[in-house]
mmCIF entry with sequence, helices, sheets and N, C-alpha, C, O atoms, coordinates in Angstrom:
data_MODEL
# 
_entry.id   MODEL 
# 
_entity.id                         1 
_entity.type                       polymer 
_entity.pdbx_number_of_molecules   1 
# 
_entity_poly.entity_id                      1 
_entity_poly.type                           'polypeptide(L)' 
_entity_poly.nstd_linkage                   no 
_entity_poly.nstd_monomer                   no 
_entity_poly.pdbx_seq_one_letter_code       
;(UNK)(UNK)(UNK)(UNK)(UNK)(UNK)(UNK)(UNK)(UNK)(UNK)(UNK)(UNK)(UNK)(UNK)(UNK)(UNK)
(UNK)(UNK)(UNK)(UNK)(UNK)(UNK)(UNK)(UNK)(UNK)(UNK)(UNK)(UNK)(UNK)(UNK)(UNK)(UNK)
(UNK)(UNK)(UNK)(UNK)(UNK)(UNK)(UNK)(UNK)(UNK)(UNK)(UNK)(UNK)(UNK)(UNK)(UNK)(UNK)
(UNK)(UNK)
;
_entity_poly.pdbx_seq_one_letter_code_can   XXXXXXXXXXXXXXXXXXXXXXXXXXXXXXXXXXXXXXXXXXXXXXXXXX 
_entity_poly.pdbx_strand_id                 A 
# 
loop_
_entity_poly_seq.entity_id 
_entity_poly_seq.num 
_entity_poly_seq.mon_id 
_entity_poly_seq.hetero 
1 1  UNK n 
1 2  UNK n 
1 3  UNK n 
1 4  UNK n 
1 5  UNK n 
1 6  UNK n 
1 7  UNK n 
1 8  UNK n 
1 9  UNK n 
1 10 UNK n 
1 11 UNK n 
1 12 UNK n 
1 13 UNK n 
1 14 UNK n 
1 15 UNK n 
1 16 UNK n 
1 17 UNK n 
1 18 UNK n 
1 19 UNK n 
1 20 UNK n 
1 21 UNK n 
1 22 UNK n 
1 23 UNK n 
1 24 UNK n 
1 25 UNK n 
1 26 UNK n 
1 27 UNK n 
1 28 UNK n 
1 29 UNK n 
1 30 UNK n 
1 31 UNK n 
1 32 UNK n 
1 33 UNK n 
1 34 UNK n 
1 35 UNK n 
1 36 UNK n 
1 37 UNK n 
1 38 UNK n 
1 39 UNK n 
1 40 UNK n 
1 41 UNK n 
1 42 UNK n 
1 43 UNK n 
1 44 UNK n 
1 45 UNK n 
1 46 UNK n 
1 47 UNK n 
1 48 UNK n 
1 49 UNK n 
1 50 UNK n 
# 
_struct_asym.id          A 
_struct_asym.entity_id   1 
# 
loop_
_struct_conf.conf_type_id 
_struct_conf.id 
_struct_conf.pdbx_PDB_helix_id 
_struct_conf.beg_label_comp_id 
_struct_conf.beg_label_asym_id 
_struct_conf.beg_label_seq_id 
_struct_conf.pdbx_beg_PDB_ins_code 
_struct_conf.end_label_comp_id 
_struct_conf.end_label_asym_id 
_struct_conf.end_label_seq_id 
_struct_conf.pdbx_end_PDB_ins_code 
_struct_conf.beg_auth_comp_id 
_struct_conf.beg_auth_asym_id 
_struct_conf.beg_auth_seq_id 
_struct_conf.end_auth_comp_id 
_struct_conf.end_auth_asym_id 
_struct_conf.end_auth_seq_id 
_struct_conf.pdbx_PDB_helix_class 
_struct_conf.details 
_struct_conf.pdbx_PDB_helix_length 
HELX_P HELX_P1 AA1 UNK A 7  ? UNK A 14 ? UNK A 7  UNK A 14 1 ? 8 
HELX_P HELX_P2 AA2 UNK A 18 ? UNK A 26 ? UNK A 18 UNK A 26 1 ? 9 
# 
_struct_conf_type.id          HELX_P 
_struct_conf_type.criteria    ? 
_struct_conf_type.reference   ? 
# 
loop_
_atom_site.group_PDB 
_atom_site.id 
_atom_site.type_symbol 
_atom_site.label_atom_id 
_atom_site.label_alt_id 
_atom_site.label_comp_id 
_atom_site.label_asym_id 
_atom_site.label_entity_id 
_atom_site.label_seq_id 
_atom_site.pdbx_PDB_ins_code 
_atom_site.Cartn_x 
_atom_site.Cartn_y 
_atom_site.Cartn_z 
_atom_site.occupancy 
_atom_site.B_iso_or_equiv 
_atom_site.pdbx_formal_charge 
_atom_site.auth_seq_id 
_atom_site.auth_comp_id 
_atom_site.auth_asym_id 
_atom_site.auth_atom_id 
_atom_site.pdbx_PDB_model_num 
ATOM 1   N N  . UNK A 1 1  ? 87.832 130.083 92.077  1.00 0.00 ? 1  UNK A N  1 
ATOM 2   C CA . UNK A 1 1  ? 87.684 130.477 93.474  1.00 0.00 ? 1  UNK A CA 1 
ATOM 3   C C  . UNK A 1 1  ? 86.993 129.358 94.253  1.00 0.00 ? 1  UNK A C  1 
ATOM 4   O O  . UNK A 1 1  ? 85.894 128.918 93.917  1.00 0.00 ? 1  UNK A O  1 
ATOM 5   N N  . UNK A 1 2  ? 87.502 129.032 95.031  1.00 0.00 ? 2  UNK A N  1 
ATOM 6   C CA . UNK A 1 2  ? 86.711 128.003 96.171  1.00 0.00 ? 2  UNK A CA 1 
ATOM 7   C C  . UNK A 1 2  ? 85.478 128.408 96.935  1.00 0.00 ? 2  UNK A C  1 
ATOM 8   O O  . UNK A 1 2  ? 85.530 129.491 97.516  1.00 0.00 ? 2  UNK A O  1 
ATOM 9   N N  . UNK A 1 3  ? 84.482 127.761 97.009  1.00 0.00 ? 3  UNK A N  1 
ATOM 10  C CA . UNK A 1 3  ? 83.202 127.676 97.299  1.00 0.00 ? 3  UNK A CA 1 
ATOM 11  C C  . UNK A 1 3  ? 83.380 127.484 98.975  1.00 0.00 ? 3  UNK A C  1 
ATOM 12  O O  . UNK A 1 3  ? 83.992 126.544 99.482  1.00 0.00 ? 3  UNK A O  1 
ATOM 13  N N  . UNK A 1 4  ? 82.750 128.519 99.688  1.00 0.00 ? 4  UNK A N  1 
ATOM 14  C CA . UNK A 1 4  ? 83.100 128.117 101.135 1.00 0.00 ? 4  UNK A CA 1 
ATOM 15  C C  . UNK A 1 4  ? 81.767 127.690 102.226 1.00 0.00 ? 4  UNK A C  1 
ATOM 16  O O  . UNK A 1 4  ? 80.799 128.438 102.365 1.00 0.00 ? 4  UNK A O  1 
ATOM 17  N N  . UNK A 1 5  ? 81.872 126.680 102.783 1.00 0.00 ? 5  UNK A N  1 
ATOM 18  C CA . UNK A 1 5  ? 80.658 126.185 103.311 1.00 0.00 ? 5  UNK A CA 1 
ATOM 19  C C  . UNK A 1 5  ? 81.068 126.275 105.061 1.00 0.00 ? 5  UNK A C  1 
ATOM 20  O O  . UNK A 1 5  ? 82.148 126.160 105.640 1.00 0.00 ? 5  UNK A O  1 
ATOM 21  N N  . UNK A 1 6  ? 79.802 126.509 105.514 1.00 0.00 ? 6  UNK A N  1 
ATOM 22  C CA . UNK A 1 6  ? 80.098 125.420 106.858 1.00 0.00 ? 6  UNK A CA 1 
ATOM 23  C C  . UNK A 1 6  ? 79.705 124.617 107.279 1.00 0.00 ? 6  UNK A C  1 
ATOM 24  O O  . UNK A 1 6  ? 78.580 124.533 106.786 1.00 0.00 ? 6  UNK A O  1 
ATOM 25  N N  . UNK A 1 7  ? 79.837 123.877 107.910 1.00 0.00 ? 7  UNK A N  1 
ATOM 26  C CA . UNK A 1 7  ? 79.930 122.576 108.905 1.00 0.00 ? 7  UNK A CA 1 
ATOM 27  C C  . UNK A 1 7  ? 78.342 122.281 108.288 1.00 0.00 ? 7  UNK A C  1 
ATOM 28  O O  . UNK A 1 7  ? 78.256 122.027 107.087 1.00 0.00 ? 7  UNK A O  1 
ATOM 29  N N  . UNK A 1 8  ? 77.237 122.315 109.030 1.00 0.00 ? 8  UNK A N  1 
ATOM 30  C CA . UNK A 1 8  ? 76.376 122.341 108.287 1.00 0.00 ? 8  UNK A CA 1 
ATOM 31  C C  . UNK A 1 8  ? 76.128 122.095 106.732 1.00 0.00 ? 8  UNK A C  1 
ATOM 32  O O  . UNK A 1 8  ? 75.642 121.061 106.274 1.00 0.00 ? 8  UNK A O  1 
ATOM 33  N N  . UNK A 1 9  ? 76.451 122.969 106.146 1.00 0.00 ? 9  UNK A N  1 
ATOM 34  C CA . UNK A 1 9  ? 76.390 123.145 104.960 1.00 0.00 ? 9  UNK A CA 1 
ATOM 35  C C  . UNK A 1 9  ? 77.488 121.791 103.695 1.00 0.00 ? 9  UNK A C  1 
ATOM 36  O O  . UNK A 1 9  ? 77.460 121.274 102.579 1.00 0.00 ? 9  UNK A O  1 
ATOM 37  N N  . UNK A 1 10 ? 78.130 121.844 104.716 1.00 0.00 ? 10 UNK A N  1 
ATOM 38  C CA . UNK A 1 10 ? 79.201 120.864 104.078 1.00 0.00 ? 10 UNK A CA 1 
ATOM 39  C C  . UNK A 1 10 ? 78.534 119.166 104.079 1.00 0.00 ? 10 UNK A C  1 
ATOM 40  O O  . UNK A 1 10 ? 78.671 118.321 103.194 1.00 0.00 ? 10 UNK A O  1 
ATOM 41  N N  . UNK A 1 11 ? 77.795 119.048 105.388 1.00 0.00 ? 11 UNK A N  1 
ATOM 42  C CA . UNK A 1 11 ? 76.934 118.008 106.128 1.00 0.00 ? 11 UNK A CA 1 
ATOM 43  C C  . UNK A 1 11 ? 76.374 117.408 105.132 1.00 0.00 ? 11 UNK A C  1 
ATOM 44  O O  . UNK A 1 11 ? 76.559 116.236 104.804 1.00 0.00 ? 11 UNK A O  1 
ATOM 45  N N  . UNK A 1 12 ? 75.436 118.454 104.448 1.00 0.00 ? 12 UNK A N  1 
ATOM 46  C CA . UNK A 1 12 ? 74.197 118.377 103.735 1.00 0.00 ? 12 UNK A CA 1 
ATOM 47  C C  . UNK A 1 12 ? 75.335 117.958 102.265 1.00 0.00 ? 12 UNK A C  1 
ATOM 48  O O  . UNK A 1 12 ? 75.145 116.898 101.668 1.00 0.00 ? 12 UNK A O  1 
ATOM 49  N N  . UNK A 1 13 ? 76.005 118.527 102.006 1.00 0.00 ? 13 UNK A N  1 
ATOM 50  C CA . UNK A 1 13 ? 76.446 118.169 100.888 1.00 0.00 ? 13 UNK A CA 1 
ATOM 51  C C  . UNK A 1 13 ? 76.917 117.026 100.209 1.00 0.00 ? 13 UNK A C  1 
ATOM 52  O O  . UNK A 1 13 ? 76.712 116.563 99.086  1.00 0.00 ? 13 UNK A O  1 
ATOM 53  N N  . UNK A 1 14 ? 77.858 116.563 101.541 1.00 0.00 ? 14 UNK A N  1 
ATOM 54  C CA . UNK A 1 14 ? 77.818 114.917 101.764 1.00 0.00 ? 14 UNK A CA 1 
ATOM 55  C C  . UNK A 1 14 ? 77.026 113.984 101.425 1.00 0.00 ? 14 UNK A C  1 
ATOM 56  O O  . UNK A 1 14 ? 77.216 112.905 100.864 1.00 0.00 ? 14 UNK A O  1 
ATOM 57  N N  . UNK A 1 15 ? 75.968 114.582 101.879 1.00 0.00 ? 15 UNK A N  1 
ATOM 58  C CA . UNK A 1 15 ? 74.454 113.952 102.658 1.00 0.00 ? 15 UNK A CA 1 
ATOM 59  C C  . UNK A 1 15 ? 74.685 112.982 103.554 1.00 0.00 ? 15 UNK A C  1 
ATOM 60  O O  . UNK A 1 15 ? 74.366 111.794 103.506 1.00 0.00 ? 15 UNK A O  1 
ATOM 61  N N  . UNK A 1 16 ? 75.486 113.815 104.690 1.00 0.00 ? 16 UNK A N  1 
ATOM 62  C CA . UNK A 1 16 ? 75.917 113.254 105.941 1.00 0.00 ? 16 UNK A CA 1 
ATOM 63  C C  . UNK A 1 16 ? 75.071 113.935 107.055 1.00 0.00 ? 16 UNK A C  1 
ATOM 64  O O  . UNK A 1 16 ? 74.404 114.960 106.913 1.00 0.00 ? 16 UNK A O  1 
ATOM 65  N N  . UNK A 1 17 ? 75.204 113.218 108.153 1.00 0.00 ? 17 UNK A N  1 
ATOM 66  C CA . UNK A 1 17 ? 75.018 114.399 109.753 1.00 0.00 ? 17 UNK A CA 1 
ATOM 67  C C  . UNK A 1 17 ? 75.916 115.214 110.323 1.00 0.00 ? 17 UNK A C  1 
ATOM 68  O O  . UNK A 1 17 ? 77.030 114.725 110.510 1.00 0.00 ? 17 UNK A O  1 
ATOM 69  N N  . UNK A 1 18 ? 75.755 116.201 110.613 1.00 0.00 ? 18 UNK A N  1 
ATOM 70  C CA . UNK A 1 18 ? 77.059 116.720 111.062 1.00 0.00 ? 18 UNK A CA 1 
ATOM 71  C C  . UNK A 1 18 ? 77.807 116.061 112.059 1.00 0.00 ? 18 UNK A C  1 
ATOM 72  O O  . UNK A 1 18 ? 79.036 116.018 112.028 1.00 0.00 ? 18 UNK A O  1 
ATOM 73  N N  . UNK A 1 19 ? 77.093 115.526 112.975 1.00 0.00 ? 19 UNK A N  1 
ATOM 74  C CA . UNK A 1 19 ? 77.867 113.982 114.172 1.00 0.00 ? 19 UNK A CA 1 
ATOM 75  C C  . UNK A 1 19 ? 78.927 113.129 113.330 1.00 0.00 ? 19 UNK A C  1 
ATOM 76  O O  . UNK A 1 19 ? 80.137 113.043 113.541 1.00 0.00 ? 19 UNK A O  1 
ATOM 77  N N  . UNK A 1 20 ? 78.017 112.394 112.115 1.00 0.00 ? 20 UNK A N  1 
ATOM 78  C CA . UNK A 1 20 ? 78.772 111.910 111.313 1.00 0.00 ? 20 UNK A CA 1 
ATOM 79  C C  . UNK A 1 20 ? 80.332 112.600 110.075 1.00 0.00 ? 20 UNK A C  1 
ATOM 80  O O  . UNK A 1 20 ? 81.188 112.009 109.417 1.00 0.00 ? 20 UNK A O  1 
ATOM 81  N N  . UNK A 1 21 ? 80.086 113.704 110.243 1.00 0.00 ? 21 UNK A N  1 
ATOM 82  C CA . UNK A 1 21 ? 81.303 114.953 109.283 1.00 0.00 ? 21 UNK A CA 1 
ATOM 83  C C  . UNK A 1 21 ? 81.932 114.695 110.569 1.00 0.00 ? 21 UNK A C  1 
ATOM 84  O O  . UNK A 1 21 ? 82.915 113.970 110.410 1.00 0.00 ? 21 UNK A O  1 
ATOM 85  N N  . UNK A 1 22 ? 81.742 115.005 111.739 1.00 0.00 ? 22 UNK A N  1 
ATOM 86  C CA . UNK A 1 22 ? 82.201 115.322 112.769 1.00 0.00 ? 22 UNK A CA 1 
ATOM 87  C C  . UNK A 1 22 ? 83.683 114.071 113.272 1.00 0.00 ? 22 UNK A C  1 
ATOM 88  O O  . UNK A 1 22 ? 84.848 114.346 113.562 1.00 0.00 ? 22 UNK A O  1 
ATOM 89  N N  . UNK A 1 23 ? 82.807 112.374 113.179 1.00 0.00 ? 23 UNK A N  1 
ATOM 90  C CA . UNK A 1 23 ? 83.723 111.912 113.255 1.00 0.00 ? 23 UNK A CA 1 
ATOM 91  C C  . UNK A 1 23 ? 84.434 111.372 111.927 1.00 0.00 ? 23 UNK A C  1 
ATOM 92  O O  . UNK A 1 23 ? 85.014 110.306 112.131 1.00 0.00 ? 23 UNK A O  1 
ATOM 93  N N  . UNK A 1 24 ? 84.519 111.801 110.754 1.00 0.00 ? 24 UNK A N  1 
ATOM 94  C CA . UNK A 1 24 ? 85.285 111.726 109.316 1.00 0.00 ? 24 UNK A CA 1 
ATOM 95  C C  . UNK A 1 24 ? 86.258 112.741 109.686 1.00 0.00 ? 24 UNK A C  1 
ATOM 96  O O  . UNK A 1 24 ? 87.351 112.527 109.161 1.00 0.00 ? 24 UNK A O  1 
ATOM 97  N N  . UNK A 1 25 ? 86.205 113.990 110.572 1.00 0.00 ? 25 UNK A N  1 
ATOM 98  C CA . UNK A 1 25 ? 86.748 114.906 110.838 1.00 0.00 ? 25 UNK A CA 1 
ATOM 99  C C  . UNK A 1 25 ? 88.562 114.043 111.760 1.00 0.00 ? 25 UNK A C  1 
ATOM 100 O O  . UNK A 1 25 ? 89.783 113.965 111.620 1.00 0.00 ? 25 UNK A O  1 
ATOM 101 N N  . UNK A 1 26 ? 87.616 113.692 112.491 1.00 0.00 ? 26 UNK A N  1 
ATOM 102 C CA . UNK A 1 26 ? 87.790 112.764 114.086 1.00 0.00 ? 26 UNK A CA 1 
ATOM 103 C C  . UNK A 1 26 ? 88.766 111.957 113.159 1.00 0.00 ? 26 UNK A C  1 
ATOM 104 O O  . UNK A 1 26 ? 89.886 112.454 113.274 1.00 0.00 ? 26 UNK A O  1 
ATOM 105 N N  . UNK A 1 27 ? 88.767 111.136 112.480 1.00 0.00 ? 27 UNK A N  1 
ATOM 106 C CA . UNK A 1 27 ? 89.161 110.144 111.813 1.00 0.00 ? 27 UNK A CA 1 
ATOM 107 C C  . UNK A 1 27 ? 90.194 110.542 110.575 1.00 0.00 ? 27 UNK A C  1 
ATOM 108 O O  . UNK A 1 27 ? 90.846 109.834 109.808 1.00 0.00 ? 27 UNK A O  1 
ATOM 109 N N  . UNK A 1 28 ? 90.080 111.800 110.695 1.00 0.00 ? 28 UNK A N  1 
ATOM 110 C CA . UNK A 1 28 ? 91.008 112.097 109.361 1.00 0.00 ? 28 UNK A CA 1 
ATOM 111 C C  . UNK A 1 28 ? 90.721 112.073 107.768 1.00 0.00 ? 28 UNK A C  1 
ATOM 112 O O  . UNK A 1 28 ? 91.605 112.344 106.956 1.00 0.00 ? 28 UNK A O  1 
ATOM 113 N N  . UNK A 1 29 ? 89.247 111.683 107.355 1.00 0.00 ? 29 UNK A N  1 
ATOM 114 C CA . UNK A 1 29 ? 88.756 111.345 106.199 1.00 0.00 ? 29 UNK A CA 1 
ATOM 115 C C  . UNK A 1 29 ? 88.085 112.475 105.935 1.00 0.00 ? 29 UNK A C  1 
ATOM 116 O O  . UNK A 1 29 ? 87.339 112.647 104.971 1.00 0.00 ? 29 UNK A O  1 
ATOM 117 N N  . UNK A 1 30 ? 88.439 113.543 107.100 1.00 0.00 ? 30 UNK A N  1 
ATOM 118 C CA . UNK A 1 30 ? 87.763 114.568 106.126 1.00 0.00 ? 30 UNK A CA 1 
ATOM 119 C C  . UNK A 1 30 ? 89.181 115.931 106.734 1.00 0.00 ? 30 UNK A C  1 
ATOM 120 O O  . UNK A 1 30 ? 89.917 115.644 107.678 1.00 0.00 ? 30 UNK A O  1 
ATOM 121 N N  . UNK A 1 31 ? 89.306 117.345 105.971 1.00 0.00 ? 31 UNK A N  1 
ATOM 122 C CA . UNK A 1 31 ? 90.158 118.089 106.857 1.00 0.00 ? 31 UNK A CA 1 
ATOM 123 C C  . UNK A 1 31 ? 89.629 118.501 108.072 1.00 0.00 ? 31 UNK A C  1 
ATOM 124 O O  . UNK A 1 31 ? 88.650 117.966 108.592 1.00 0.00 ? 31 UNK A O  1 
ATOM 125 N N  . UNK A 1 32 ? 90.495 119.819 108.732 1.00 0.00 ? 32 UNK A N  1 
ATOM 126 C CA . UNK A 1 32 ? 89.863 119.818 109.879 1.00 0.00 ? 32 UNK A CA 1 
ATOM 127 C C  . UNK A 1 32 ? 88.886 121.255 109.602 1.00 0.00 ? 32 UNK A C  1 
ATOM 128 O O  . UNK A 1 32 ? 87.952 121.462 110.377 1.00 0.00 ? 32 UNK A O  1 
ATOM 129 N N  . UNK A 1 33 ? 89.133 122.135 108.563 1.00 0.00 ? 33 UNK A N  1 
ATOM 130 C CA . UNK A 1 33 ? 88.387 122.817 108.169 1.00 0.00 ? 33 UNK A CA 1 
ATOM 131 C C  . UNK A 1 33 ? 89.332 124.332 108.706 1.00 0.00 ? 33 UNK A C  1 
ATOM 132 O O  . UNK A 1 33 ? 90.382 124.123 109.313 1.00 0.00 ? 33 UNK A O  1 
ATOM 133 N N  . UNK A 1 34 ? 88.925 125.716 108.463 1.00 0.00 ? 34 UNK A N  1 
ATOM 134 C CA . UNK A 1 34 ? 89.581 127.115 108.501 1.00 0.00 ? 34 UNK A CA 1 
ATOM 135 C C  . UNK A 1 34 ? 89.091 128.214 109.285 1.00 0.00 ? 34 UNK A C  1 
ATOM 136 O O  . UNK A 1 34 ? 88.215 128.958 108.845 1.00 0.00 ? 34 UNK A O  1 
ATOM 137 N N  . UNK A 1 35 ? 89.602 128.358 110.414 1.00 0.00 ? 35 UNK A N  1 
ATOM 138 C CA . UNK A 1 35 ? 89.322 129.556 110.914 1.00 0.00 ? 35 UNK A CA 1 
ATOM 139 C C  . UNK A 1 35 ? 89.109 130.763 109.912 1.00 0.00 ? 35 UNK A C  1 
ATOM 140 O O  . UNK A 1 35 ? 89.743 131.161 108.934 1.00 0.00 ? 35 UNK A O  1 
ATOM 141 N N  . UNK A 1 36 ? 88.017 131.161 110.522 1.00 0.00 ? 36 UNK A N  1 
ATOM 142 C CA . UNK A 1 36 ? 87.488 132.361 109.913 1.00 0.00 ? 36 UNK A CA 1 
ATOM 143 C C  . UNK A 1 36 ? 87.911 133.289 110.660 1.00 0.00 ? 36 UNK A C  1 
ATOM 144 O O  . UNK A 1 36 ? 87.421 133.008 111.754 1.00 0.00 ? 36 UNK A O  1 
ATOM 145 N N  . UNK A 1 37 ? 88.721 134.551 110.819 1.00 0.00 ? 37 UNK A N  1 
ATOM 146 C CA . UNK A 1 37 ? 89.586 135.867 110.908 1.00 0.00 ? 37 UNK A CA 1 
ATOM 147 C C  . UNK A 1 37 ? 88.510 135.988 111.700 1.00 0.00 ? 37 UNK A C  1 
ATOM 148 O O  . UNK A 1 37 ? 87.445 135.618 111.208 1.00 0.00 ? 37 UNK A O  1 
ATOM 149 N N  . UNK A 1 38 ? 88.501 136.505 113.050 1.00 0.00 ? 38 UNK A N  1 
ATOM 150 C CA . UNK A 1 38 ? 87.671 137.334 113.688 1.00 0.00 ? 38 UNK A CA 1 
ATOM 151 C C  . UNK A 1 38 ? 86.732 136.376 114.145 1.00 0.00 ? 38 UNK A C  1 
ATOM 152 O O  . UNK A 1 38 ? 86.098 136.759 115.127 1.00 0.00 ? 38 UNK A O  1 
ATOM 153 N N  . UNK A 1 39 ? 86.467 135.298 113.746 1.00 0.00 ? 39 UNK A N  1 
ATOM 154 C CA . UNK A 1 39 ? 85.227 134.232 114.439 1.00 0.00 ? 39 UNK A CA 1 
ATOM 155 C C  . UNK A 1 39 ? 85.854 133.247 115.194 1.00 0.00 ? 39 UNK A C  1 
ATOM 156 O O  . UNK A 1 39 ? 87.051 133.166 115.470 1.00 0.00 ? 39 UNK A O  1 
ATOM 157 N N  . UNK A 1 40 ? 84.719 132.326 115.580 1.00 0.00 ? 40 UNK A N  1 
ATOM 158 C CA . UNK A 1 40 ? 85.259 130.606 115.787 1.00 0.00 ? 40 UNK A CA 1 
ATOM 159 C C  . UNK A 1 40 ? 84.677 129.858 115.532 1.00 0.00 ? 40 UNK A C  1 
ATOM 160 O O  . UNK A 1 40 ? 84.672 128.775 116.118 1.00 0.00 ? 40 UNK A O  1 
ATOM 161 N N  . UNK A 1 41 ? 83.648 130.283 114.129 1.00 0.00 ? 41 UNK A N  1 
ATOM 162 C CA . UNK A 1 41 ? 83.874 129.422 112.843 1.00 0.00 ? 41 UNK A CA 1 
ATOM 163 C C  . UNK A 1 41 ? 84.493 129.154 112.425 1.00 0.00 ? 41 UNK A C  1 
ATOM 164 O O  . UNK A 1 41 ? 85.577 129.716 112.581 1.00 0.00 ? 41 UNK A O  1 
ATOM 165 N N  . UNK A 1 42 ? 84.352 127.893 111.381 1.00 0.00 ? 42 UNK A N  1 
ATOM 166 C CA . UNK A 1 42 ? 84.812 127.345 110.820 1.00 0.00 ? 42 UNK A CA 1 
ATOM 167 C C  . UNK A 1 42 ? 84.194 126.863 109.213 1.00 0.00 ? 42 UNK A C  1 
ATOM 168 O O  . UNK A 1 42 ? 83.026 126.582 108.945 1.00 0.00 ? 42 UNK A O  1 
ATOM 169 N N  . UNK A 1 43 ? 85.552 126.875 108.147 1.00 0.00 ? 43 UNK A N  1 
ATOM 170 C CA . UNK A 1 43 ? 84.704 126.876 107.291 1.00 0.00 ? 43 UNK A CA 1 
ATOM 171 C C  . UNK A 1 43 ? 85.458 126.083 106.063 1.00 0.00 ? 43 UNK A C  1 
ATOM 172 O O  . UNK A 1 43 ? 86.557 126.438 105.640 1.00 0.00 ? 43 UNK A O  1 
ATOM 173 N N  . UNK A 1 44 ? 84.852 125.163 105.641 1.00 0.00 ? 44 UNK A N  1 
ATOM 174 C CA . UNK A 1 44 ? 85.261 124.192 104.571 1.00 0.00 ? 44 UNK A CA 1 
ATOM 175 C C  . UNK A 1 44 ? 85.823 124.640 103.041 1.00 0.00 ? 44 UNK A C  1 
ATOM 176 O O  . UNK A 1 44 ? 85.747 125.868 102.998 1.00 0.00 ? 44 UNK A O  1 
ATOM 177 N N  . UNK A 1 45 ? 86.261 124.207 101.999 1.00 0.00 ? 45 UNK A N  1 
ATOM 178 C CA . UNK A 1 45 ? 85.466 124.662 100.853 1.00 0.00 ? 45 UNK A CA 1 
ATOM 179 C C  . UNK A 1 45 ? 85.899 123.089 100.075 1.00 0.00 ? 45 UNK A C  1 
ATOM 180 O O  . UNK A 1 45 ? 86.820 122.280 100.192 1.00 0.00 ? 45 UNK A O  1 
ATOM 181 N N  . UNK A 1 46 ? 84.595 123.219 99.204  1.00 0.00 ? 46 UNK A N  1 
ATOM 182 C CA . UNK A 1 46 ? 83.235 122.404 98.876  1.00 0.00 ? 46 UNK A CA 1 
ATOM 183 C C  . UNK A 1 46 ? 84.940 121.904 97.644  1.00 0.00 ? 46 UNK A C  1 
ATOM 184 O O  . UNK A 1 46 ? 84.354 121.129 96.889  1.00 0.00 ? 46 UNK A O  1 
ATOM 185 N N  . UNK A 1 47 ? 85.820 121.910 97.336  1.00 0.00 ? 47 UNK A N  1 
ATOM 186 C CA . UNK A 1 47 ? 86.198 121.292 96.308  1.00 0.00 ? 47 UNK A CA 1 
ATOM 187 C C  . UNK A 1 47 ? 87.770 120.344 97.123  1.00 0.00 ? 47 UNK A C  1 
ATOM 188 O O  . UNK A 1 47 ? 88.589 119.527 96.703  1.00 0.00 ? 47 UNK A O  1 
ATOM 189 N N  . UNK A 1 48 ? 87.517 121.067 98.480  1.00 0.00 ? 48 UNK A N  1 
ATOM 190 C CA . UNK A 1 48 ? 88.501 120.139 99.489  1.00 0.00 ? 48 UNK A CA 1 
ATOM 191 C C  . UNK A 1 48 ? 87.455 118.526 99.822  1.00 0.00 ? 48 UNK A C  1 
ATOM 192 O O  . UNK A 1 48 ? 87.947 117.478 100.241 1.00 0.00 ? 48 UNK A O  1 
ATOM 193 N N  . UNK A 1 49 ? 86.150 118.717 99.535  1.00 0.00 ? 49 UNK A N  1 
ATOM 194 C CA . UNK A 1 49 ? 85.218 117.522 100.533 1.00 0.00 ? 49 UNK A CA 1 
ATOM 195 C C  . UNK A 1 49 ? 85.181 116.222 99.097  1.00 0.00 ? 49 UNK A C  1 
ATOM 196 O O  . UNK A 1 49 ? 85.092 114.996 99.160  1.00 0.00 ? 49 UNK A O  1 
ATOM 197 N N  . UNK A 1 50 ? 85.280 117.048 98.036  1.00 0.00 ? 50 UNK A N  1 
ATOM 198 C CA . UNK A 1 50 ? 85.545 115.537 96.869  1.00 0.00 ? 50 UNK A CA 1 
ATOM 199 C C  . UNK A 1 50 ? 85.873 114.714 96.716  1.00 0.00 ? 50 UNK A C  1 
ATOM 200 O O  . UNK A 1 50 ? 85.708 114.177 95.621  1.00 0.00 ? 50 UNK A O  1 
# 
């Protein structure tokens, strides 16, 4: 099962800033990440960021 993070959480995992996830995002070196049903979160999982 995939481990689901957010933005934040994904940041730290890196051991990035989220500014910095933000433009890996921007840039394509990272995905763009998953709407969460009912939110406008967003949310990673931790074996897509490897």
């Amino acid at each position: 099962m995939h481990e689901e993070m957010n933005k934040q959480q994904a940041a730290d995992y890196l051991n990035i800033s989220t500014r910095t996830f933000d433009r890996y995002i921007e840039s394509g070196k990272l995905p763009q990440g998953i709407h969460v049903r009912g939110s406008k979160n967003l949310i990673w999982y931790k074996d897509e960021l490897i």
